[in-house]
Backbone atoms as SQL, in Angstrom:
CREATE TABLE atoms (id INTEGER PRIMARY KEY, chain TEXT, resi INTEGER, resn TEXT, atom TEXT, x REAL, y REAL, z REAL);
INSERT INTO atoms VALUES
  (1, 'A', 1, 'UNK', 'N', 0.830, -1.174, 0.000),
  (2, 'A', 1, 'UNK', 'CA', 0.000, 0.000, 0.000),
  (3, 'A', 1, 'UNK', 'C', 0.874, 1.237, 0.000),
  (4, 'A', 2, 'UNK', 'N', 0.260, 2.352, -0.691),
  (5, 'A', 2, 'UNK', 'CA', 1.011, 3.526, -0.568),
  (6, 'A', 2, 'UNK', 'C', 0.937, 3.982, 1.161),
  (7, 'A', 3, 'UNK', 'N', 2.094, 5.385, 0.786),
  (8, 'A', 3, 'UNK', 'CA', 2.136, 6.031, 2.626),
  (9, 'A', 3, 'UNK', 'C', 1.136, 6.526, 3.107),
  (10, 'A', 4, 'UNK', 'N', 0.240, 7.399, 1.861),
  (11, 'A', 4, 'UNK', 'CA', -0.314, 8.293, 1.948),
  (12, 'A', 4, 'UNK', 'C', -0.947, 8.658, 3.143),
  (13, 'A', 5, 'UNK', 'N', -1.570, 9.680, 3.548),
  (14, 'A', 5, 'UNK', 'CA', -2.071, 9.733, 4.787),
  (15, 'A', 5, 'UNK', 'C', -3.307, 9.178, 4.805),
  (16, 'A', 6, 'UNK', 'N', -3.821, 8.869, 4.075),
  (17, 'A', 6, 'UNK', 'CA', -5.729, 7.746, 3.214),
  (18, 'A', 6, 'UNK', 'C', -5.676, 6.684, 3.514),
  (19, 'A', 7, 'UNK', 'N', -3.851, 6.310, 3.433),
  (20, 'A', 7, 'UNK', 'CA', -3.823, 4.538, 3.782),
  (21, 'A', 7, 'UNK', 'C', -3.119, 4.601, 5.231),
  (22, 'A', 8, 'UNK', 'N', -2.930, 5.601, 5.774),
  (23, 'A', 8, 'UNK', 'CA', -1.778, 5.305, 7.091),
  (24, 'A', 8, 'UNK', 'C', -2.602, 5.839, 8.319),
  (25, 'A', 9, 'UNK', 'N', -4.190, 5.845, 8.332),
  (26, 'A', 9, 'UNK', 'CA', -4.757, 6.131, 9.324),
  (27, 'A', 9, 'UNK', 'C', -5.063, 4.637, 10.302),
  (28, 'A', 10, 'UNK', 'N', -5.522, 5.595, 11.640),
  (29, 'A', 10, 'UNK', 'CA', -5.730, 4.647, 12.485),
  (30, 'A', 10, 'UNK', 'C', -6.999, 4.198, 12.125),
  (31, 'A', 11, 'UNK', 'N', -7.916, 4.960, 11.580),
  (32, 'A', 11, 'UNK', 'CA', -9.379, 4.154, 10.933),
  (33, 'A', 11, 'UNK', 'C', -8.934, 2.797, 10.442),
  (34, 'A', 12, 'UNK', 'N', -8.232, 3.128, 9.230),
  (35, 'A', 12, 'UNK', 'CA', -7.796, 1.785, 8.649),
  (36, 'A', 12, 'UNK', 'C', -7.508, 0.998, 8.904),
  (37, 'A', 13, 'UNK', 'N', -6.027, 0.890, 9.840),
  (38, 'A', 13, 'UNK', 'CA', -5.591, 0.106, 10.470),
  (39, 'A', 13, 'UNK', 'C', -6.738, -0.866, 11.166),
  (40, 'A', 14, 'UNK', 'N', -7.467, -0.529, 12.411),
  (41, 'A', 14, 'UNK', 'CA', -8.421, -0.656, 13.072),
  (42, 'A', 14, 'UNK', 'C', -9.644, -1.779, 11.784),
  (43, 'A', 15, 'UNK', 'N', -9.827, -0.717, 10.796),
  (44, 'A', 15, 'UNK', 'CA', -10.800, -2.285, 10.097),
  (45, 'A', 15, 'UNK', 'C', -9.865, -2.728, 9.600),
  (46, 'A', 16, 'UNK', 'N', -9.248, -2.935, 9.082),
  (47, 'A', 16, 'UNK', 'CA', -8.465, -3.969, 8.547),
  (48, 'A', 16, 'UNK', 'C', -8.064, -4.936, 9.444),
  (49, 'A', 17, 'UNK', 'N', -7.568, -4.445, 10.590),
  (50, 'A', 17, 'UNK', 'CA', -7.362, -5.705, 11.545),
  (51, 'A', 17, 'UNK', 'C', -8.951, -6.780, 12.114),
  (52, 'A', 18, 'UNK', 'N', -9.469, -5.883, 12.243),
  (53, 'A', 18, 'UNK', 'CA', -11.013, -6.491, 12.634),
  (54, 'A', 18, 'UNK', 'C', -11.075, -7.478, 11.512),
  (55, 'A', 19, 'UNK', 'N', -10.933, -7.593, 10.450),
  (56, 'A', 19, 'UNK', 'CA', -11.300, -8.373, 9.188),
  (57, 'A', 19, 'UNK', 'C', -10.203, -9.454, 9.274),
  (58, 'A', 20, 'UNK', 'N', -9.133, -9.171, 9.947),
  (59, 'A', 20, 'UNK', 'CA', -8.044, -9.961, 9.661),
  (60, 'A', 20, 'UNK', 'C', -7.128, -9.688, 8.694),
  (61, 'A', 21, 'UNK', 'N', -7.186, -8.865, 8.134),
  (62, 'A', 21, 'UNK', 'CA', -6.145, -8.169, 6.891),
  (63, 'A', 21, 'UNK', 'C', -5.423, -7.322, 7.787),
  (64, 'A', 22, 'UNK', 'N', -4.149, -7.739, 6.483),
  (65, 'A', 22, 'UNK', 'CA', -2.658, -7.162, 6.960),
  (66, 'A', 22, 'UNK', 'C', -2.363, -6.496, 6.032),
  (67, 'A', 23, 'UNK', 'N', -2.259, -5.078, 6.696),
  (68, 'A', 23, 'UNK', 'CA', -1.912, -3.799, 5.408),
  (69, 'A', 23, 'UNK', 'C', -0.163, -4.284, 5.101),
  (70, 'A', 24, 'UNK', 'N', 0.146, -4.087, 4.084),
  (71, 'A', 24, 'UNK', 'CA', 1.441, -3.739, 3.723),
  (72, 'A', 24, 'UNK', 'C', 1.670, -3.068, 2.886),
  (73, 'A', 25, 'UNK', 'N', 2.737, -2.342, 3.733),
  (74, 'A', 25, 'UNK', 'CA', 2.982, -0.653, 2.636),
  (75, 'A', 25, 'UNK', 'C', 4.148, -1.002, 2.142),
  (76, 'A', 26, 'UNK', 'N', 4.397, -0.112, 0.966),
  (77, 'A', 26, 'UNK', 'CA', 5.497, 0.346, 0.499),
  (78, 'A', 26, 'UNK', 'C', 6.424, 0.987, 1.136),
  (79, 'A', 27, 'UNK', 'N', 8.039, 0.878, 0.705),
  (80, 'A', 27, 'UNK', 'CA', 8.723, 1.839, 1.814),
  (81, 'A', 27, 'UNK', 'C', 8.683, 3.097, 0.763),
  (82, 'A', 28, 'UNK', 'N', 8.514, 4.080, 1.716),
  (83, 'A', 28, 'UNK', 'CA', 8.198, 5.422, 1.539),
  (84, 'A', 28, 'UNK', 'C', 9.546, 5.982, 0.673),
  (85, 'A', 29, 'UNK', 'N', 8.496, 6.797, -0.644),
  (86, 'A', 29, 'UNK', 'CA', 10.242, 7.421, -1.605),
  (87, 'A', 29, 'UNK', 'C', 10.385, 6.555, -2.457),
  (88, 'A', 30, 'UNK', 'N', 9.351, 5.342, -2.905),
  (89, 'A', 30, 'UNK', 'CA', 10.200, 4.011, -3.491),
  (90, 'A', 30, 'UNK', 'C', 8.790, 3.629, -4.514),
  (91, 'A', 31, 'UNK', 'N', 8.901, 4.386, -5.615),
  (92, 'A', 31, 'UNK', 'CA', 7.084, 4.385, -6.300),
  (93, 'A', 31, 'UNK', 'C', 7.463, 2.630, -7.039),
  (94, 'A', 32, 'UNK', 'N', 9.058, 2.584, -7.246),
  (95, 'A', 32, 'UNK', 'CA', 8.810, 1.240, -8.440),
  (96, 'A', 32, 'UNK', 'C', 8.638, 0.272, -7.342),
  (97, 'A', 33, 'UNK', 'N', 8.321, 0.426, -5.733),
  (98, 'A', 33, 'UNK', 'CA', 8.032, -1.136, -5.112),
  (99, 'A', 33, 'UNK', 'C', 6.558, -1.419, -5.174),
  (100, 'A', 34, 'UNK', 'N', 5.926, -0.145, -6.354),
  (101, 'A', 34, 'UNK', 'CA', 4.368, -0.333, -6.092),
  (102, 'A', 34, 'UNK', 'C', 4.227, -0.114, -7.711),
  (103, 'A', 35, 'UNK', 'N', 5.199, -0.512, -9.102),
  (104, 'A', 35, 'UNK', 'CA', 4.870, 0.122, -9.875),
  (105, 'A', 35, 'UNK', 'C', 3.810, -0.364, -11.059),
  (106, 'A', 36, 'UNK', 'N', 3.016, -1.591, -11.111),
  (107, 'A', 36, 'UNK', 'CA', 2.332, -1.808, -11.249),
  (108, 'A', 36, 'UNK', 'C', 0.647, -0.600, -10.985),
  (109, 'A', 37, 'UNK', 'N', 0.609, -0.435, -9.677),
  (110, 'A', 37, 'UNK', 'CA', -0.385, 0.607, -9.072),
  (111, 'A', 37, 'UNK', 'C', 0.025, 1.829, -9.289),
  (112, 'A', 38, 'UNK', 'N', 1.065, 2.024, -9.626),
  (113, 'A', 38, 'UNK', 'CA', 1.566, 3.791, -9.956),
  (114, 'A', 38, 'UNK', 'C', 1.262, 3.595, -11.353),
  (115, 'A', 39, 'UNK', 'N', 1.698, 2.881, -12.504),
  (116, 'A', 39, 'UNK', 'CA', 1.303, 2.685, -13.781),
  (117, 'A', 39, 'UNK', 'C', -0.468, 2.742, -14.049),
  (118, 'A', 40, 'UNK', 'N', -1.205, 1.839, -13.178),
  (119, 'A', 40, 'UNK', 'CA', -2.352, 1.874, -13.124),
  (120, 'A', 40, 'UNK', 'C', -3.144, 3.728, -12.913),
  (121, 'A', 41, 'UNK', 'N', -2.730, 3.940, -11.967),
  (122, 'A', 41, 'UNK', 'CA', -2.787, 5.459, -11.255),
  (123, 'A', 41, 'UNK', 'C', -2.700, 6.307, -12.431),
  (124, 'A', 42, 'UNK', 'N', -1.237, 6.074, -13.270),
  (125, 'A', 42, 'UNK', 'CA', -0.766, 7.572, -14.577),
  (126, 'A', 42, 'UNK', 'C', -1.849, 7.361, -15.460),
  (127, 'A', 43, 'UNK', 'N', -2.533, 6.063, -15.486),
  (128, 'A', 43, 'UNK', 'CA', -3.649, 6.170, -16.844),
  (129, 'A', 43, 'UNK', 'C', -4.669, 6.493, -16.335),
  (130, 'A', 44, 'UNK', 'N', -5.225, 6.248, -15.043),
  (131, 'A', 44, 'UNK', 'CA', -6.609, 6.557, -14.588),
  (132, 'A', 44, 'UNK', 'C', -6.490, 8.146, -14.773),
  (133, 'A', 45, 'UNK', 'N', -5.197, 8.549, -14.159),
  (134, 'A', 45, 'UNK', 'CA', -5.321, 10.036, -14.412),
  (135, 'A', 45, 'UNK', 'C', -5.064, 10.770, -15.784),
  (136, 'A', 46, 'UNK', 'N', -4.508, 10.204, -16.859),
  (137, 'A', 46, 'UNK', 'CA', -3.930, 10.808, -17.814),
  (138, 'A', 46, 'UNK', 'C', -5.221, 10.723, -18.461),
  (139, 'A', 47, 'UNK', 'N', -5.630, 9.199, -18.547),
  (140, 'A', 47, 'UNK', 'CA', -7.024, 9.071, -19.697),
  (141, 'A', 47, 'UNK', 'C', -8.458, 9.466, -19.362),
  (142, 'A', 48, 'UNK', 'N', -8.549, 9.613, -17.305),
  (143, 'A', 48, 'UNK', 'CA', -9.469, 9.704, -17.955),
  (144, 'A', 48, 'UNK', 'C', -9.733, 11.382, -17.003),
  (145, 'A', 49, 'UNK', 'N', -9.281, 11.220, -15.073),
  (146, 'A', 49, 'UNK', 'CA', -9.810, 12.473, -14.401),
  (147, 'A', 49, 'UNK', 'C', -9.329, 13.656, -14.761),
  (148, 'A', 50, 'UNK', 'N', -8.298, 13.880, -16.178),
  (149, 'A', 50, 'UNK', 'CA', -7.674, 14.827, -16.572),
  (150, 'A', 50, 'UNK', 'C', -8.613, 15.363, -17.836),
  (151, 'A', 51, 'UNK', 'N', -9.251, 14.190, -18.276),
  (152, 'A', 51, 'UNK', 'CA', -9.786, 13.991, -19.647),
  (153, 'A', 51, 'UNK', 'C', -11.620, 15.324, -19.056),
  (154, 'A', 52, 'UNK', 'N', -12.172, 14.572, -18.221),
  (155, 'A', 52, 'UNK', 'CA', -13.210, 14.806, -18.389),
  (156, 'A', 52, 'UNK', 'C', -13.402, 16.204, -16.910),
  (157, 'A', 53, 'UNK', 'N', -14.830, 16.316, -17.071),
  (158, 'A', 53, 'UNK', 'CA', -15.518, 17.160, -16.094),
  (159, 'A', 53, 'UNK', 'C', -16.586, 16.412, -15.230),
  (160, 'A', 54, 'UNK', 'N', -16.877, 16.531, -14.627),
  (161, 'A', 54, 'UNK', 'CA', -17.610, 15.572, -13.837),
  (162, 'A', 54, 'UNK', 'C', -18.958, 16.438, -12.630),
  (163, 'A', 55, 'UNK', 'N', -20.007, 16.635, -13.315),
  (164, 'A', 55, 'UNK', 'CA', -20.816, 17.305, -12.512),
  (165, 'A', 55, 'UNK', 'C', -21.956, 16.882, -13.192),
  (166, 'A', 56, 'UNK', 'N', -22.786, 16.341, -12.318),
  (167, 'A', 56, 'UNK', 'CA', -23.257, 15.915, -10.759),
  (168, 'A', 56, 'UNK', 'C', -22.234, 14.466, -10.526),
  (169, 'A', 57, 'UNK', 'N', -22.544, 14.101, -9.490),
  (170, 'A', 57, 'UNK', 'CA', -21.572, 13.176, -9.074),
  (171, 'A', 57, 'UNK', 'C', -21.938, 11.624, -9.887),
  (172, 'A', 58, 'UNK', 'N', -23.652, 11.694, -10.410),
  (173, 'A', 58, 'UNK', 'CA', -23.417, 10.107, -11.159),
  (174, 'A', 58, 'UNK', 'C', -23.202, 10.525, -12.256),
  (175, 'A', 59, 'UNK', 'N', -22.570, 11.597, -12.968),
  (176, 'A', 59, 'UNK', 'CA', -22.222, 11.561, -13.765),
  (177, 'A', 59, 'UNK', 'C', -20.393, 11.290, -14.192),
  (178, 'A', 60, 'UNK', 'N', -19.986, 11.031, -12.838),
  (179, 'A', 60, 'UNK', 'CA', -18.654, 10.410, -12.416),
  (180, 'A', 60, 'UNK', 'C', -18.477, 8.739, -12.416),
  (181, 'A', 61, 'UNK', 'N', -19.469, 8.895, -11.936),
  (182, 'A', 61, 'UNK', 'CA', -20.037, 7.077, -11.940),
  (183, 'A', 61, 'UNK', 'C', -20.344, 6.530, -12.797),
  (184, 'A', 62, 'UNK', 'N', -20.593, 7.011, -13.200),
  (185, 'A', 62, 'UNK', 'CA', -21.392, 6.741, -15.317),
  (186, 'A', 62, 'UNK', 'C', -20.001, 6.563, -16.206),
  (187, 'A', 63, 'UNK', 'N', -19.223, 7.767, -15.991),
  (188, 'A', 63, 'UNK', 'CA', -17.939, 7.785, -17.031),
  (189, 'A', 63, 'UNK', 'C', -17.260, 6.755, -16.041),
  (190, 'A', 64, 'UNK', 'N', -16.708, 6.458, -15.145),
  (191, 'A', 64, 'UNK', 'CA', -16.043, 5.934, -14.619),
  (192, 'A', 64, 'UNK', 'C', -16.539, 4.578, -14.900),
  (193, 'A', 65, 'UNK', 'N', -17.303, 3.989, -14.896),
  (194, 'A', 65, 'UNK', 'CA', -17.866, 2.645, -15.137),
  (195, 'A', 65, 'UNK', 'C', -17.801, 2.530, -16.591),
  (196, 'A', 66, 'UNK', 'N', -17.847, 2.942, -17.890),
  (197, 'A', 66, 'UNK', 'CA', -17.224, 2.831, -18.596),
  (198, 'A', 66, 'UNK', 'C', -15.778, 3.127, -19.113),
  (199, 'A', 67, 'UNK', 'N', -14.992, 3.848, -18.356),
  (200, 'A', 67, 'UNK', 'CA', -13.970, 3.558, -18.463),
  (201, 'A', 67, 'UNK', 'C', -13.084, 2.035, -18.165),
  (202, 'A', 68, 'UNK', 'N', -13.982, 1.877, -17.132),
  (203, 'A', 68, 'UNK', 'CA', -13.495, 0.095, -16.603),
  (204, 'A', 68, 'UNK', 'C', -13.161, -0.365, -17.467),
  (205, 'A', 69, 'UNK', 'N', -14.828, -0.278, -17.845),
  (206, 'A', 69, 'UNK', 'CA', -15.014, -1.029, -18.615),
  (207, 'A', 69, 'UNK', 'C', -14.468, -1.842, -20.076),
  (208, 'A', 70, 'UNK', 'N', -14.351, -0.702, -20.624),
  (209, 'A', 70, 'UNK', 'CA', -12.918, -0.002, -21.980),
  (210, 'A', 70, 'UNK', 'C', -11.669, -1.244, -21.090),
  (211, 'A', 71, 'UNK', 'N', -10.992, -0.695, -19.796),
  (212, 'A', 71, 'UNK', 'CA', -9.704, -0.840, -19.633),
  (213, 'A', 71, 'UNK', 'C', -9.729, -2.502, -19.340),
  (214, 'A', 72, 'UNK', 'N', -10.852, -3.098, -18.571),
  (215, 'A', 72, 'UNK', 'CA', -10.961, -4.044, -18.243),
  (216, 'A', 72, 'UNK', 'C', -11.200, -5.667, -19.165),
  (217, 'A', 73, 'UNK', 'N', -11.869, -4.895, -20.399),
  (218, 'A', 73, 'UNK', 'CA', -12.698, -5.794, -21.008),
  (219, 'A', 73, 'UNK', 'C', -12.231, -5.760, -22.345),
  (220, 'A', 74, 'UNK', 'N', -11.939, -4.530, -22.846),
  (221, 'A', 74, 'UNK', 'CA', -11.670, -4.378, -24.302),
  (222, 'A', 74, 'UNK', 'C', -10.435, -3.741, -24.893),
  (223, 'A', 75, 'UNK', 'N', -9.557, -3.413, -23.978),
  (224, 'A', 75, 'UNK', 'CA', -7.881, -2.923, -23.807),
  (225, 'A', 75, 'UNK', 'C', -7.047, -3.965, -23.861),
  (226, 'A', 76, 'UNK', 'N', -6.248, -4.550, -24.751),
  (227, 'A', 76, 'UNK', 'CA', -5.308, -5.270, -24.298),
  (228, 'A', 76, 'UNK', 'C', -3.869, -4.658, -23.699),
  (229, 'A', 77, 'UNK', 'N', -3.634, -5.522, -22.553),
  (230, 'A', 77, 'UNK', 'CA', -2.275, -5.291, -21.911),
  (231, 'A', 77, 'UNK', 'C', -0.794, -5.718, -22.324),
  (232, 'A', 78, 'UNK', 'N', -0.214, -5.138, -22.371),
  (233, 'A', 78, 'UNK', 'CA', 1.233, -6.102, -23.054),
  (234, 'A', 78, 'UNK', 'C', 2.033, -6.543, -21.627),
  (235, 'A', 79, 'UNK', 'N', 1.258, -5.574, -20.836),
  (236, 'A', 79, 'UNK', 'CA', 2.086, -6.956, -19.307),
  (237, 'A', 79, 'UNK', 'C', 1.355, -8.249, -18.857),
  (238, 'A', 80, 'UNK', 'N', 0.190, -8.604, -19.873),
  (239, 'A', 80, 'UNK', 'CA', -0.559, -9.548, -19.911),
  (240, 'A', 80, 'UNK', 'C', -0.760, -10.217, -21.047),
  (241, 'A', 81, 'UNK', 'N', 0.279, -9.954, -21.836),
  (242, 'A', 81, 'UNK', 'CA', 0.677, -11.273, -22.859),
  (243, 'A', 81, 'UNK', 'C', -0.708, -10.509, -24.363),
  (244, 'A', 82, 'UNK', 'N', -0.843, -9.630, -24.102),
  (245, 'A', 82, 'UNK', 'CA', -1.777, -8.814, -25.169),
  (246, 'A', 82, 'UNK', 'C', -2.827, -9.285, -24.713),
  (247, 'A', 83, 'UNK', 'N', -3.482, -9.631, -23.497),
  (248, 'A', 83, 'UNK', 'CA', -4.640, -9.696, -23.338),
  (249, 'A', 83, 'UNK', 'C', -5.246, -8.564, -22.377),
  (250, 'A', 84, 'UNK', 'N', -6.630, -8.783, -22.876),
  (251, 'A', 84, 'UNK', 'CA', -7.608, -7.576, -21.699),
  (252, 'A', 84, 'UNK', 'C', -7.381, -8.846, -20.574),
  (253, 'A', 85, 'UNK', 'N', -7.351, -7.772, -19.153),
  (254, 'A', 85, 'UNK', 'CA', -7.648, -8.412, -18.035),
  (255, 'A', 85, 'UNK', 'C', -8.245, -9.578, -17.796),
  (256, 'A', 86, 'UNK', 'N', -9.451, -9.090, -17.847),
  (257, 'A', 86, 'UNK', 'CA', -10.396, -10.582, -18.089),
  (258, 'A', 86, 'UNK', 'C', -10.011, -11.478, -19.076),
  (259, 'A', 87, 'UNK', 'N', -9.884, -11.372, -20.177),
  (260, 'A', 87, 'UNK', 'CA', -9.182, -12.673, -20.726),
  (261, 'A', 87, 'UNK', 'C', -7.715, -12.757, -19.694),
  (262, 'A', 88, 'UNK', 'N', -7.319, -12.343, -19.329),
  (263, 'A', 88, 'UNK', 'CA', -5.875, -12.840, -18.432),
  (264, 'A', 88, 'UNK', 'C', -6.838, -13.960, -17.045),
  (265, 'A', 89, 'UNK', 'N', -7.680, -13.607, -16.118),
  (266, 'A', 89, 'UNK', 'CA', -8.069, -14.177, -15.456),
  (267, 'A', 89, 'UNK', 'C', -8.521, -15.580, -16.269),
  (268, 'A', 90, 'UNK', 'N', -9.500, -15.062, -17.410),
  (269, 'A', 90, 'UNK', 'CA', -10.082, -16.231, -17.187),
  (270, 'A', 90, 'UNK', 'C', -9.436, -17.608, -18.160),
  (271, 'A', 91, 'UNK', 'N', -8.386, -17.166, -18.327),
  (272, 'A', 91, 'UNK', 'CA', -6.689, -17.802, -19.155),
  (273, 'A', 91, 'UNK', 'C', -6.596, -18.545, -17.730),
  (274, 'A', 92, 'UNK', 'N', -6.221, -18.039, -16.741),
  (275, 'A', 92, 'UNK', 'CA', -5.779, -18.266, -15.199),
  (276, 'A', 92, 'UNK', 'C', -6.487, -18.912, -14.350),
  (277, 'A', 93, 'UNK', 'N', -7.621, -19.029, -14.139),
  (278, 'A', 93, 'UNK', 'CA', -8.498, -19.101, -13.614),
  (279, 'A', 93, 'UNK', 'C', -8.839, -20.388, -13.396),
  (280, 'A', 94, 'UNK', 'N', -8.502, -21.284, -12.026),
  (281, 'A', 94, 'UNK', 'CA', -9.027, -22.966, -12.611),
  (282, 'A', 94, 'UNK', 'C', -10.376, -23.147, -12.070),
  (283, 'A', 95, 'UNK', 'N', -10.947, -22.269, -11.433),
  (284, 'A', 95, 'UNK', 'CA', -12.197, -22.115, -10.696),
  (285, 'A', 95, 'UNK', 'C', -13.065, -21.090, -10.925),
  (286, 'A', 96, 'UNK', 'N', -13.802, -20.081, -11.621),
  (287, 'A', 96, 'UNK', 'CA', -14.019, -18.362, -11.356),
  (288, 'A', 96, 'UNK', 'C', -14.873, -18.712, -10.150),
  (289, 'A', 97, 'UNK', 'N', -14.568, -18.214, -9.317),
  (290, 'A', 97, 'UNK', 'CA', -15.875, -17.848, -8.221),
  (291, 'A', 97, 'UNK', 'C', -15.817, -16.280, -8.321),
  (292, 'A', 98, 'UNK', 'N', -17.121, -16.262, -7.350),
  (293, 'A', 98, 'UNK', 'CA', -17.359, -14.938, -7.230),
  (294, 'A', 98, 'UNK', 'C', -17.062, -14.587, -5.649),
  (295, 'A', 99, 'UNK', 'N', -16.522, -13.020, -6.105),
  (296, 'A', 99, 'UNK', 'CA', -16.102, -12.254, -4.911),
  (297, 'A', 99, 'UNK', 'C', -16.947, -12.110, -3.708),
  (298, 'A', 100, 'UNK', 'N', -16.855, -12.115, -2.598),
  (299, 'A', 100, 'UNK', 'CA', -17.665, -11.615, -1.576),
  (300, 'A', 100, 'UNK', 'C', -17.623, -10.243, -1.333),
  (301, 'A', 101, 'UNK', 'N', -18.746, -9.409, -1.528),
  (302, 'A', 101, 'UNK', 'CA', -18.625, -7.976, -1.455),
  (303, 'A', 101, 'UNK', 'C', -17.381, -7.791, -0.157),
  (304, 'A', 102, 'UNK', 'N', -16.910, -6.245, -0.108),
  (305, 'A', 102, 'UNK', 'CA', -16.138, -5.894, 1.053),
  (306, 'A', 102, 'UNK', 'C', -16.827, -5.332, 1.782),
  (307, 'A', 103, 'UNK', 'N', -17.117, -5.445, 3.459),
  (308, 'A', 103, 'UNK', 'CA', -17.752, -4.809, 4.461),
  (309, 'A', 103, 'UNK', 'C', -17.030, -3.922, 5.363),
  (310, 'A', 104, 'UNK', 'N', -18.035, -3.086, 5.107),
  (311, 'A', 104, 'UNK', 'CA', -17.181, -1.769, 5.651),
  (312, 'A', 104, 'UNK', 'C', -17.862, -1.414, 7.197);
């Protein structure tokens, strides 16, 4: 996890332990021990919160859910062998189950 002050509160800490999850951060100053999520981060921001305007708020939700969508489904990755995500999982995948929502 990054340092940030979003991920380094005692809120967090506190649920995360309740759940049984173990935060682990990055050491601070050091973006390539996270650079996967910093790569992820330069496109969310380059393509899209730089790209657009966003007022009322589901209209954030709206673009944002198709952006996923785009990145998730119909983008191929070259750190995934030229596949979209989902084709990478479900390449991977010897089971798909489904996620259990997260409780907050």
């Amino acid at each position: 996890m990054d340092n940030g002050t979003e991920f380094t509160s005692r809120a967090l800490d506190d649920w995360a332990y309740r759940r049984g999850i173990k935060l682990d951060y990055t050491r601070p100053g050091k973006p390539t021990d996270n650079g996967l999520i910093e790569s992820f981060n330069g496109r969310l921001r380059d393509e899209f919160l730089n790209v657009h305007e966003f007022i009322p708020l589901h209209d954030l939700r709206e673009k944002l859910q198709a952006w996923q969508d785009d990145y998730n489904h119909h983008r191929p990755h070259g750190s995934l062998g030229h596949l979209t995500p989902c084709e990478y999982v479900q390449k991977w995948s010897v089971q798909p189950k489904e996620a259990a929502p997260l409780q907050f």
